[in-house]
TORKOL-4160 file (C-alpha; in steps of 0.2 Angstrom, whole numbers, padded with zeros to 4 digits, m for minus):
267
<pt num="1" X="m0011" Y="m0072" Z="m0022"/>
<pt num="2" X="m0023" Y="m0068" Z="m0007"/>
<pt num="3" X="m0043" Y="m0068" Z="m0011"/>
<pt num="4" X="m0056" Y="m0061" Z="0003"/>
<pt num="5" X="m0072" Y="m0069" Z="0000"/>
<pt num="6" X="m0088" Y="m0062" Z="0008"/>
<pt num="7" X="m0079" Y="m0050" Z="0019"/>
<pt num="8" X="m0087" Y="m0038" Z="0032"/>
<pt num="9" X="m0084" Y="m0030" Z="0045"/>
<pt num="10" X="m0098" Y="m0022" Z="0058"/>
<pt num="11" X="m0091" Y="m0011" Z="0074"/>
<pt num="12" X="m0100" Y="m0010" Z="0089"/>
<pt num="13" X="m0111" Y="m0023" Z="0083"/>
<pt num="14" X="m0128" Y="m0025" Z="0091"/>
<pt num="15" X="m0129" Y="m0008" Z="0100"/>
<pt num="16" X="m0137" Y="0008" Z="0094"/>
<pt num="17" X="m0120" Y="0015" Z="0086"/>
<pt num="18" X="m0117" Y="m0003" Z="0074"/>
<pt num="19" X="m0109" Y="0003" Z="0059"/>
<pt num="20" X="m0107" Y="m0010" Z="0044"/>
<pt num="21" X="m0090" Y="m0004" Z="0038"/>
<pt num="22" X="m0086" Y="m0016" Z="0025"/>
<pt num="23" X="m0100" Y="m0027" Z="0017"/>
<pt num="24" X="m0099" Y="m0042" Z="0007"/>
<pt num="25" X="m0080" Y="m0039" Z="m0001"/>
<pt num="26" X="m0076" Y="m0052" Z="m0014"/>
<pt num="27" X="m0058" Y="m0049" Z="m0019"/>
<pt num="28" X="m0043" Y="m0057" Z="m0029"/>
<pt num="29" X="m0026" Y="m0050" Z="m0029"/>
<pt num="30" X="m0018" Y="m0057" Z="m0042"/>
<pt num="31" X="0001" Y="m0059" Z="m0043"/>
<pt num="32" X="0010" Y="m0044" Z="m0050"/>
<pt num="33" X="m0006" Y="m0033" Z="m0050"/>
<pt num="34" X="m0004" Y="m0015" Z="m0046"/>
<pt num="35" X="m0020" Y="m0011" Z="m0038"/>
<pt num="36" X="m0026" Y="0008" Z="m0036"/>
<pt num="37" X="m0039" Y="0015" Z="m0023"/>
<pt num="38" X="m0050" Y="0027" Z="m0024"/>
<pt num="39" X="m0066" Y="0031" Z="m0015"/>
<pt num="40" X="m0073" Y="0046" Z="m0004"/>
<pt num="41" X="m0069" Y="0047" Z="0016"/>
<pt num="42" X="m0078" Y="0034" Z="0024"/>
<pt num="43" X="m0079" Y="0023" Z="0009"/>
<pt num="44" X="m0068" Y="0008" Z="0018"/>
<pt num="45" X="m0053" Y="0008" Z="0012"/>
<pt num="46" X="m0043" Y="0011" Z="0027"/>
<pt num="47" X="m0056" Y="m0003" Z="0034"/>
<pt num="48" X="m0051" Y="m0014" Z="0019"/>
<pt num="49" X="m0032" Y="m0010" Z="0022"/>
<pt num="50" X="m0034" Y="m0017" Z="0041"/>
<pt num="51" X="m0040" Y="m0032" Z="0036"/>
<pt num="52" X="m0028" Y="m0034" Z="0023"/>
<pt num="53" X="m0015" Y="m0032" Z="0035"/>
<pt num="54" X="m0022" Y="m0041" Z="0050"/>
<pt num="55" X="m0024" Y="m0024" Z="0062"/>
<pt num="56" X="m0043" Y="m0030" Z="0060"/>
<pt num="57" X="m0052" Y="m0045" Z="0062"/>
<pt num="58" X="m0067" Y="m0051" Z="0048"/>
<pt num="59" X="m0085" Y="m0049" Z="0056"/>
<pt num="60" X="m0090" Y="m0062" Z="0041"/>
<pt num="61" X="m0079" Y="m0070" Z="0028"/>
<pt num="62" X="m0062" Y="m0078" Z="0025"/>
<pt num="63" X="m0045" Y="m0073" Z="0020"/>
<pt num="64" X="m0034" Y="m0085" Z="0008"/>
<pt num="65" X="m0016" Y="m0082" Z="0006"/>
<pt num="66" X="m0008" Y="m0095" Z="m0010"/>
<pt num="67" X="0008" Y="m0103" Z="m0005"/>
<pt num="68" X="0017" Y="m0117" Z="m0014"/>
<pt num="69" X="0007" Y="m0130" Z="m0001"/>
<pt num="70" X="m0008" Y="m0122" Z="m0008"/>
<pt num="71" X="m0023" Y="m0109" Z="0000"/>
<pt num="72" X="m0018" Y="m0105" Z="0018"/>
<pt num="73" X="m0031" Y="m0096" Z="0030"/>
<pt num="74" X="m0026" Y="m0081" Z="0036"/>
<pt num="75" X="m0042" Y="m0074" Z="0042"/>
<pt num="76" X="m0035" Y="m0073" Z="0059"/>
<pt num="77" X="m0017" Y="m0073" Z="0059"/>
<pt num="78" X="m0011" Y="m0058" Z="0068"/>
<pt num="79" X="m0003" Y="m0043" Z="0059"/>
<pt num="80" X="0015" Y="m0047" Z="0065"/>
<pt num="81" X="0014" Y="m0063" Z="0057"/>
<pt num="82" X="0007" Y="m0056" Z="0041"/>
<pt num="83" X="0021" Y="m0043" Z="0041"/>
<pt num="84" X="0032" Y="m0055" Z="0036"/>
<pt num="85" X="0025" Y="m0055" Z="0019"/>
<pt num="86" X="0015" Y="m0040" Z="0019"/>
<pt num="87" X="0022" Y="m0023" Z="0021"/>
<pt num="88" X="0012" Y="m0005" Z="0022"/>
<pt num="89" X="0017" Y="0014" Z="0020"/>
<pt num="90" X="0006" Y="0025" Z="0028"/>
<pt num="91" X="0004" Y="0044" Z="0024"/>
<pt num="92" X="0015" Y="0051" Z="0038"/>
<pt num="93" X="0033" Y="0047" Z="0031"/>
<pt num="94" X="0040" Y="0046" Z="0051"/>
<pt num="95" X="0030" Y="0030" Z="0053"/>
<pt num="96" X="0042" Y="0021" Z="0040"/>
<pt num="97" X="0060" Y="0023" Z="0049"/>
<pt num="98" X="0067" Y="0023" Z="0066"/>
<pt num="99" X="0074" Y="0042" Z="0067"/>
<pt num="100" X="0084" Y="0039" Z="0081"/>
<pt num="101" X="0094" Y="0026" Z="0072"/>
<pt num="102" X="0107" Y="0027" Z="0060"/>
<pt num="103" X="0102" Y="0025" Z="0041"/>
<pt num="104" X="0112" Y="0011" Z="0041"/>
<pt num="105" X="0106" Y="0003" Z="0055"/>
<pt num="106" X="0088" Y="0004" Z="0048"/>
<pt num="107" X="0094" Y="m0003" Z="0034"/>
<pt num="108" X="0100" Y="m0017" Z="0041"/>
<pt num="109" X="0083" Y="m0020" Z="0049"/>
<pt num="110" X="0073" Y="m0021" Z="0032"/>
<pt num="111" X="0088" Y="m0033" Z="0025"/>
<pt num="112" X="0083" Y="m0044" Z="0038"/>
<pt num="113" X="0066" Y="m0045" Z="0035"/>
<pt num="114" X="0069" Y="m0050" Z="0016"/>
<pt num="115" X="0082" Y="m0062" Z="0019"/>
<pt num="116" X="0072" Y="m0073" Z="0032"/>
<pt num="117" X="0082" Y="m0086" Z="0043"/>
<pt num="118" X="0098" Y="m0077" Z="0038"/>
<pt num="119" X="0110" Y="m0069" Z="0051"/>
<pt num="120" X="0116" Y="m0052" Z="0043"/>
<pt num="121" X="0129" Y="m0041" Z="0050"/>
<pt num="122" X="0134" Y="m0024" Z="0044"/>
<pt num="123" X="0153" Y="m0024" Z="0035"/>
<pt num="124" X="0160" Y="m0014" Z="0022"/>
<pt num="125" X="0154" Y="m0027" Z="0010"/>
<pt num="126" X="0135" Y="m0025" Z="0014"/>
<pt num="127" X="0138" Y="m0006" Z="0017"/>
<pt num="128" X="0141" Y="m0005" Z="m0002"/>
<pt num="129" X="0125" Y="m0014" Z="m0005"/>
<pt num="130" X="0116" Y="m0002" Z="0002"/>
<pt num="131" X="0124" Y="0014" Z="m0006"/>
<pt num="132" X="0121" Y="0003" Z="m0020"/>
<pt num="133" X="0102" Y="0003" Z="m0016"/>
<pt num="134" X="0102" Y="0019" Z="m0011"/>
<pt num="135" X="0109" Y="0027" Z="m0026"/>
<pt num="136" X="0092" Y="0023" Z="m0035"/>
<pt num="137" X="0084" Y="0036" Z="m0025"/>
<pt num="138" X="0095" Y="0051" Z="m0033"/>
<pt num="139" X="0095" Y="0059" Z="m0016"/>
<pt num="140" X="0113" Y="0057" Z="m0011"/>
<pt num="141" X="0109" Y="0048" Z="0005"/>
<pt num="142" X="0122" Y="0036" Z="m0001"/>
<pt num="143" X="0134" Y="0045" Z="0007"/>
<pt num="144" X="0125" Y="0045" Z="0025"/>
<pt num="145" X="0124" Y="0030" Z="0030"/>
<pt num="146" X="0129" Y="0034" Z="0048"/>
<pt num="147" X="0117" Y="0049" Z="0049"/>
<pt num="148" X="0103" Y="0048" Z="0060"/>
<pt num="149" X="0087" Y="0047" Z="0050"/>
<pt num="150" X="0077" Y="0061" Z="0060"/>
<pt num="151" X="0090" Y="0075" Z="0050"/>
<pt num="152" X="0081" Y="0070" Z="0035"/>
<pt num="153" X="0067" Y="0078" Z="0026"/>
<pt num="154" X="0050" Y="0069" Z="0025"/>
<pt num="155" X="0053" Y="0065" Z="0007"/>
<pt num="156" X="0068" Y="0059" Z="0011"/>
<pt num="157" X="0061" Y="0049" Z="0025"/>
<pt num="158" X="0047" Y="0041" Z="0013"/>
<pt num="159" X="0058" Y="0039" Z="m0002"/>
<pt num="160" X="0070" Y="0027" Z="0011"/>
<pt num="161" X="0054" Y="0019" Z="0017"/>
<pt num="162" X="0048" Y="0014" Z="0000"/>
<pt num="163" X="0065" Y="0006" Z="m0004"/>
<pt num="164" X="0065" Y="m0004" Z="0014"/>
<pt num="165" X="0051" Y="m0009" Z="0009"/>
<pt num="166" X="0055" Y="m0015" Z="m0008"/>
<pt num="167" X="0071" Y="m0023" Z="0001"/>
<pt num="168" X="0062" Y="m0032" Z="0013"/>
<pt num="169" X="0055" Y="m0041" Z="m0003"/>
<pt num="170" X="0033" Y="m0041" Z="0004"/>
<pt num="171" X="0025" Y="m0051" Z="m0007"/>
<pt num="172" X="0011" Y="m0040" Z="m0006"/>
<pt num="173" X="0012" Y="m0019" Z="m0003"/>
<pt num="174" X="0002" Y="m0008" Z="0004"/>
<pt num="175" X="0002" Y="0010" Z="0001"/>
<pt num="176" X="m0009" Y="0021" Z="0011"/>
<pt num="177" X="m0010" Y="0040" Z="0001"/>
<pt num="178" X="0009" Y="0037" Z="0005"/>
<pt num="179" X="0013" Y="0054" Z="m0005"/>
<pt num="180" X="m0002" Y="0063" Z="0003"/>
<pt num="181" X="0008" Y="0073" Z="0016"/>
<pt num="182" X="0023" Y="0078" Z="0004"/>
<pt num="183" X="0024" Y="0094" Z="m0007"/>
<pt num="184" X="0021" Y="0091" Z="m0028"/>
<pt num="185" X="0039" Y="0089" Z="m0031"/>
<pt num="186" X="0042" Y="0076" Z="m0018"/>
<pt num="187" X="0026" Y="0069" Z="m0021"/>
<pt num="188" X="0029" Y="0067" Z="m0042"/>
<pt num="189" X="0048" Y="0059" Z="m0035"/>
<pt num="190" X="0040" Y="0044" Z="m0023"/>
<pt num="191" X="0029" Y="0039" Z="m0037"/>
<pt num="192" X="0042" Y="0039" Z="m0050"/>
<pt num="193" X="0051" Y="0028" Z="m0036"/>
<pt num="194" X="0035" Y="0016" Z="m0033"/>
<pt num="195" X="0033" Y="0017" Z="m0051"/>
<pt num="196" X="0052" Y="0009" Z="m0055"/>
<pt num="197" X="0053" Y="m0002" Z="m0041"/>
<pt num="198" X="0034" Y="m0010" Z="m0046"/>
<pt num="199" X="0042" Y="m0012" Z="m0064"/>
<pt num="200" X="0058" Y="m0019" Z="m0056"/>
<pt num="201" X="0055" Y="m0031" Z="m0044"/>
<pt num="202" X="0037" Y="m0036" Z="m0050"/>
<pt num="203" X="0029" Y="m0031" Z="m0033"/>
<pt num="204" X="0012" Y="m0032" Z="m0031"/>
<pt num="205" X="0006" Y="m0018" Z="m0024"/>
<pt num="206" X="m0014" Y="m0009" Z="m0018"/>
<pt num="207" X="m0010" Y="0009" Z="m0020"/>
<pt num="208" X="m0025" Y="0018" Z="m0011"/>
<pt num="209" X="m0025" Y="0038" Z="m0016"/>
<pt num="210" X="m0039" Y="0053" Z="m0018"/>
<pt num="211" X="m0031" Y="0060" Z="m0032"/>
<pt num="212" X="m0041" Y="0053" Z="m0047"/>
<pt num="213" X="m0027" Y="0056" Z="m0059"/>
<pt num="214" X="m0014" Y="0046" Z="m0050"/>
<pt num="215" X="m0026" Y="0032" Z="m0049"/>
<pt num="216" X="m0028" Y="0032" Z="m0070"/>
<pt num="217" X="m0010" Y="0035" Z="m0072"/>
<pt num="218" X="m0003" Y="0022" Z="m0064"/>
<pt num="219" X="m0005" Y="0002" Z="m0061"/>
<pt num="220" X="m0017" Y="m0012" Z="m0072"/>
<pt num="221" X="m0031" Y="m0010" Z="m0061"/>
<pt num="222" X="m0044" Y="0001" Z="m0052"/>
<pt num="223" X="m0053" Y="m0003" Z="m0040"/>
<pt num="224" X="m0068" Y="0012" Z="m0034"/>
<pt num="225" X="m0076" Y="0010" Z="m0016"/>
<pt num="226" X="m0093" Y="0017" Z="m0008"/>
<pt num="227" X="m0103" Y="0012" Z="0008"/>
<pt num="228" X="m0091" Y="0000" Z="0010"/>
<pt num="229" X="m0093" Y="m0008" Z="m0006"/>
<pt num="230" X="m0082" Y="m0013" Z="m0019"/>
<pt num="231" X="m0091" Y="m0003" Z="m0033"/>
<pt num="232" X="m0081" Y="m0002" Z="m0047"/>
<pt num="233" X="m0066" Y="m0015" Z="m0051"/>
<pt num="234" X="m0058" Y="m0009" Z="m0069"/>
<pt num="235" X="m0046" Y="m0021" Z="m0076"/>
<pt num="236" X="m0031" Y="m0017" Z="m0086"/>
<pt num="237" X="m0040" Y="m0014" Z="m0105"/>
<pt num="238" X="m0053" Y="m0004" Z="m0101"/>
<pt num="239" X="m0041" Y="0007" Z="m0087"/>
<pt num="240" X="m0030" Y="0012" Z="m0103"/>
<pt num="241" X="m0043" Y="0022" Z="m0111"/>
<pt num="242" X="m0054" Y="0026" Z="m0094"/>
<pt num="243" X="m0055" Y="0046" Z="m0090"/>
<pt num="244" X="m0060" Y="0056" Z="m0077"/>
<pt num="245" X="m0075" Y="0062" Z="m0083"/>
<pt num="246" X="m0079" Y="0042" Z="m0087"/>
<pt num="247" X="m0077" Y="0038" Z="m0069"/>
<pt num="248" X="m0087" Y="0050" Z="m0062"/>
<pt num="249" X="m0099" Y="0044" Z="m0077"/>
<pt num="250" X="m0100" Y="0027" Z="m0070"/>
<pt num="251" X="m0101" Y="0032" Z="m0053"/>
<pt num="252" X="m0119" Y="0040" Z="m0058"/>
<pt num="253" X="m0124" Y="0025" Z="m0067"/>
<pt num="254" X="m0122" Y="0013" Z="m0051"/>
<pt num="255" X="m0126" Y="0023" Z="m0038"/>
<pt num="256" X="m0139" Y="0037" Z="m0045"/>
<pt num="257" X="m0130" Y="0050" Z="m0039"/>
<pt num="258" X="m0117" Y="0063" Z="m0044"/>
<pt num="259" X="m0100" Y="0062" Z="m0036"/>
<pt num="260" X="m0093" Y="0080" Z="m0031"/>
<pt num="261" X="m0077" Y="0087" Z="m0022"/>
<pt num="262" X="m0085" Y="0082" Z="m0005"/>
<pt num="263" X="m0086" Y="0064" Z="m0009"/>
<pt num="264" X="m0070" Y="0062" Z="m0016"/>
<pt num="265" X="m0055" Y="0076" Z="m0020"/>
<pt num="266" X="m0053" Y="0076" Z="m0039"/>
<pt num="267" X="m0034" Y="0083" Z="m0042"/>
């Protein structure tokens, strides 16, 4: 569905500071794949996630984005444009909703997004809709619709991000260690969420998180990153029997080193 071929990205290029952030990414996202993450800070996958998203432009390489024309370019289409069909949830559940509007209203907003070119307008009829939609998060918010979203908790707040998100239909989704700021409980509830809505709507989603077990548990795909480098990509057989203790194994066998806690947090 979108393919990076020969990424990289170089900040303050030609300067003492130049830092090669990405190098030499080669990249398929394939329809349907639920891609996770993993790699110590500094490894580039924020970086990766930019340009995904458009927030940075390729030093080297091209984007393709398939459509029904055919590959489009989209190496430097500007993120607003790509947020029609790419969405992102980052760590801090705030960023997701407007607080100061009501969950209604915010709903409203991602209906719009998903249902492009049509004029939408809240009624009793789309009202139920969204109870409907929200009913799946087993949180009660259905029944408060015209509370402001700031008088929610932050799993709350993510929970109602991840389905806008699912209900502006992305084609592709990008979650950023989306249950990273969340107590366990809340946490283990976003990703049975992201879990059932993956399975229900057959979203394609990257999924980038430091806790290894997370990364094995869930999705067809692993991808591992270091120095800017795609090191590892782990397809769907081999994910289904891979271990911790064999990703750290293969981590030595590439780059001749151990991996310990202060390269990537094992949880």
């Amino acid at each position: 569905m979108i393919s990076l071929n020969d990424i990289g990205i170089t900040f303050h290029q030609n300067t003492p500071d130049e830092n090669e952030a990405l190098k030499h990414i080669n990249l398929k996202i394939n329809r349907g794949d639920f891609i996770t993450v993993i790699g110590s800070n500094g490894a580039g996958k924020s970086t990766l996630y930019n340009v995904i998203a458009g927030n940075l432009m390729p030093t080297t390489g091209s984007i393709f984005l398939d459509t029904d024309e055919g590959p489009r370019d989209i190496t430097r289409e500007k993120e607003y444009k790509r947020a029609r069909y790419i969405g992102r949830i980052f760590q801090n559940p705030l960023l997701g909703t407007a607080g100061k509007m009501s969950l209604e209203d915010n709903m409203v907003i991602a209906s719009k997004k998903g249902f492009k070119g049509l004029r939408i307008s809240l009624n009793n009829k789309l009202r139920e809709i969204f109870r409907s939609e929200l009913r799946k998060l087993n949180m009660g918010l259905e029944d408060r619709l015209h509370d402001n979203v700031e008088q929610f908790s932050g799993g709350q707040r993510q929970a109602l991000t991840l389905l806008m998100a699912v209900m502006s239909k992305p084609q592709l989704l990008l979650l950023d260690e989306h249950t990273a700021a969340l107590d366990p409980e809340n946490a283990a509830s976003i990703m049975r969420l992201t879990r059932q809505f993956a399975e229900e709507y057959g979203l394609t989603i990257m999924m980038v998180t430091h806790n290894m077990q997370q990364a094995l548990d869930y999705g067809n795909r692993l991808l591992m990153m270091d120095g800017g480098e795609i090191i590892l990509d782990i397809g769907s057989e081999e994910k289904k029997t891979l271990t911790m203790d064999g990703i750290l194994a293969r981590f030595r066998e590439i780059k001749k080193q151990a991996l310990n806690s202060d390269r990537l947090v094992l949880q």
